[in-house]
C-alpha positions in Angstrom: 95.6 85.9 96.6 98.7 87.8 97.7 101.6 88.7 95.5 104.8 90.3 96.1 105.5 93.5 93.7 107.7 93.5 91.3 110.9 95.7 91.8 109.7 98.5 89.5 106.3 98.2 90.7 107.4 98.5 94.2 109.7 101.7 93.2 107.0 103.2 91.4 104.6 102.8 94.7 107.4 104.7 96.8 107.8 107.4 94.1 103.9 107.9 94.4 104.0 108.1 98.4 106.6 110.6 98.1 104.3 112.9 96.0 101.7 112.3 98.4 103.6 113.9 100.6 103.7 116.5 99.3 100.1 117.0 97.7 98.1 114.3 99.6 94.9 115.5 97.8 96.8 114.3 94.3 94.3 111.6 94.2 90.6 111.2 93.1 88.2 111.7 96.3 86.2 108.8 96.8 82.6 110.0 98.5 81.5 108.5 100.8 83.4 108.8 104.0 81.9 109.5 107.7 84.2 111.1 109.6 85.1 115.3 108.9 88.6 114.7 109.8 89.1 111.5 107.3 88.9 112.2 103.4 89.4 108.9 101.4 91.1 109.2 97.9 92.4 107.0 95.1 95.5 107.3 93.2 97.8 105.8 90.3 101.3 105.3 89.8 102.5 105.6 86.3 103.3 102.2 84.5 105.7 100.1 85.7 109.0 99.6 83.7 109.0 96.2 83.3 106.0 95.0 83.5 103.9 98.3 82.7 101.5 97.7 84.9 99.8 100.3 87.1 99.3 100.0 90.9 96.2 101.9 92.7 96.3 103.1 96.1 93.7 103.7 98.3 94.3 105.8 100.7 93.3 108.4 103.8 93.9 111.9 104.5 93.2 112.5 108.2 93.5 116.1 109.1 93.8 116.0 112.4 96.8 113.8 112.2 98.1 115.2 109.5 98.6 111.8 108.1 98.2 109.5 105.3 97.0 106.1 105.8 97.4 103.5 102.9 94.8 101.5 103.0 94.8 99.4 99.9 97.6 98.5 97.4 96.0 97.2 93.9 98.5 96.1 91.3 96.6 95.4 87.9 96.7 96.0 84.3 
């Protein structure tokens, strides 16, 4: 089942992203991965105001992109 995020959900996703910006190894590695350019990580947003929930991202360094690729977006207690 899809849901929409809530508002302060939502903001707290794009105040993660932004720090993954600028540390995109701020996450937990997840092993695993095949590739030597990819790295695969997961990381958590601080509650949400309203509804304090938490929301995980999964998520993909790729060096020789020098990009991150969101992979996942888990909202959840």
């Amino acid at each position: 089942m899809v849901e929409a995020l809530q508002p302060s959900e939502l903001d707290a996703v794009e105040k993660l992203i932004e720090r993954l910006a600028v540390h995109p190894r701020l996450g937990i590695p997840v092993p695993g991965g095949t590739d030597p350019e990819v790295d695969d990580y997961t990381a958590r947003t601080d509650p949400a105001a309203d509804t304090g929930d938490r929301i995980s991202l999964v998520y993909r360094v790729h060096e020789g992109m020098a990009a991150i690729f969101v992979t996942w977006v888990i909202a959840g207690p």
